[in-house]
VODRENVO-474599 format. One record per residue (C-alpha): residue number from 1; residue in one letter; x, y, z. Coordinates in steps of 0.05 Angstrom, whole numbers. Example, Ala and Ser with C-alpha at 12.3 -4.5 7.8 and 13.67 -1.06 7.14 Angstrom:
(atom 1 a (246 -90 156))
(atom 2 s (273 -21 143))
//
This chain:
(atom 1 x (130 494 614))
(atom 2 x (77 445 585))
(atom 3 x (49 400 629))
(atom 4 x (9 363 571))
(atom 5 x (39 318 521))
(atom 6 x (31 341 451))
(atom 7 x (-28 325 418))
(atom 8 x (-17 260 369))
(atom 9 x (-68 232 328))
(atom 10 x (-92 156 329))
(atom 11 x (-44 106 289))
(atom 12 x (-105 76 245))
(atom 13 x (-93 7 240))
(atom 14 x (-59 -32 192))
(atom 15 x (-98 -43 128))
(atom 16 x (-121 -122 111))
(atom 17 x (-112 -100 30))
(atom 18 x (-87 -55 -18))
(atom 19 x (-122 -56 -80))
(atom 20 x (-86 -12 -147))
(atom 21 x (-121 52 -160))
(atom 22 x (-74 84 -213))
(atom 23 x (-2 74 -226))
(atom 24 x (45 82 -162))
(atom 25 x (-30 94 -122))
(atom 26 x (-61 38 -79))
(atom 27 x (-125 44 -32))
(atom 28 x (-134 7 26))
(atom 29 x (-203 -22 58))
(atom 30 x (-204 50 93))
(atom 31 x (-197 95 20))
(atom 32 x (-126 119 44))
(atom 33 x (-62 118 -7))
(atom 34 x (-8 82 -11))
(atom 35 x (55 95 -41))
(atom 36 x (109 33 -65))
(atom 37 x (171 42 -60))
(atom 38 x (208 -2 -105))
(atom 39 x (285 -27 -79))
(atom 40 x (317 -73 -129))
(atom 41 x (381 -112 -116))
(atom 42 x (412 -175 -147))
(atom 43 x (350 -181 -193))
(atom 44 x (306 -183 -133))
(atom 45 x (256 -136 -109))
(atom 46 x (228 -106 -46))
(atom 47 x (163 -66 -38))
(atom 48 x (151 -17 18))
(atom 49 x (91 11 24))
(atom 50 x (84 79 56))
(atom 51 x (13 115 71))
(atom 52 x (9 177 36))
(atom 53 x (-47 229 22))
(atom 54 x (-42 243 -57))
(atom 55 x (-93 271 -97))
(atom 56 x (-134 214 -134))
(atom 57 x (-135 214 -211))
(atom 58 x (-175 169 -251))
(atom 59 x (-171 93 -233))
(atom 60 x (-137 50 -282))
(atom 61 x (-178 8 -332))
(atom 62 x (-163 -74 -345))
(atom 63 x (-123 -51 -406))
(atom 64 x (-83 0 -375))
(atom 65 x (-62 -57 -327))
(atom 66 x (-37 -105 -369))
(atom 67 x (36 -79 -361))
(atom 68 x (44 -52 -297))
(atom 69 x (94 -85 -266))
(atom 70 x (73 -89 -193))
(atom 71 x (14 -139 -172))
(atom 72 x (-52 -109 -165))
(atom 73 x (-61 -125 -101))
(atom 74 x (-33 -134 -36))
(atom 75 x (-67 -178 21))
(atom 76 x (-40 -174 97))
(atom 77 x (-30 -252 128))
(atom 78 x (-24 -247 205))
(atom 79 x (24 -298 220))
(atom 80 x (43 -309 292))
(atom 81 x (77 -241 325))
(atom 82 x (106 -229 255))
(atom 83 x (52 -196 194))
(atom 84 x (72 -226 118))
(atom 85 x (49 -179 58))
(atom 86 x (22 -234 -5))
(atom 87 x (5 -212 -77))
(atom 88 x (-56 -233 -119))
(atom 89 x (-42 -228 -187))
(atom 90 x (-115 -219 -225))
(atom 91 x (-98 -226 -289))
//
């Protein structure tokens, strides 16, 4: 019987921005990936954003931007006990 507790890796912290790398890719402050996960319901949406390791491709230029339909970046406001995700649109 193990007397040890399983080995677990550090939680990095939470990222402060996610900037858009290619489509359905963001980086964070810390060069990790994250995935959206779009939910839509009664015209609105949701975004989850889940931390994946992916294979980078080629970042997406200003023109290839113009349509995607998620904002280009995401900025973390600490509010309180409770963290709020904001977009900046840079258009």
């Amino acid at each position: 019987m193990a007397t040890q507790p399983a080995y677990r890796p550090e939680r990095p912290p939470h990222p402060d921005r996610l900037w858009i790398w290619e489509k359905h890719v963001y980086l964070d402050e810390f060069r990790r990936s994250w995935l959206p996960i779009v939910i839509e319901s009664d015209r609105k949406f949701q975004v989850i954003m889940r931390q994946e390791d992916v294979t980078l491709g080629a970042a997406m230029t200003s023109s290839q931007l113009v349509s995607y339909e998620l904002p280009l970046m995401w900025q973390l406001y600490p509010e309180g006990s409770s963290e709020t995700w904001r977009t900046c649109y840079l258009n």
